[in-house]
C-alpha positions, 0 to 999 in steps of 0.5 A, a space after each residue: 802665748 803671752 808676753 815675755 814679762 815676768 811670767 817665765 818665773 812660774 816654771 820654777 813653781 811646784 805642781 801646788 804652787 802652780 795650781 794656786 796661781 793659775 785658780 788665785 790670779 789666772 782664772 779666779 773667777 772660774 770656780 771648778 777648774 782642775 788642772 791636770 797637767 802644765 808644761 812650758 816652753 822657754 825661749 829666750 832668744 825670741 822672748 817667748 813663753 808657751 805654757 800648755 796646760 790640760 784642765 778641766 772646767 766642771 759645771 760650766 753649762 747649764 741645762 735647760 730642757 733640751 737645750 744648754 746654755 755655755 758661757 762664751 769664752 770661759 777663760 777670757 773675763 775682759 768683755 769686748 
């Protein structure tokens, strides 16, 4: 869920301009996703905005012996 904002305009993107926007500004830093399915939830009466996406982040572990290293919170790049 985000904010209302200007965020609302993307349900009016194609599929490709929705997976460029999502890997140029949303997730940049990520560099294997796939986006495989986005759908949105508009409400205006309670300013709200869902977007639900199915991706898929490859190569976002790495092995190491028996053990396997992930990266905590892929989707998040602001550190606490």
């Amino acid at each position: 869920r985000i904010l209302y904002g200007d965020t609302y305009r993307i349900e009016t993107h194609t599929k490709k301009e929705l997976d460029k926007f999502y890997k140029s500004s949303r997730w940049y830093y990520n560099n294997n996703v796939t986006i495989d399915n986005v759908s949105f939830e508009n409400k205006k009466d309670s300013r709200s905005f869902h977007e639900n996406i199915q991706l898929r982040l490859g190569e976002y572990g790495t092995v190491l012996g028996e053990e396997m290293i992930l990266r905590i919170n892929a989707f998040s790049m602001f550190k606490a």
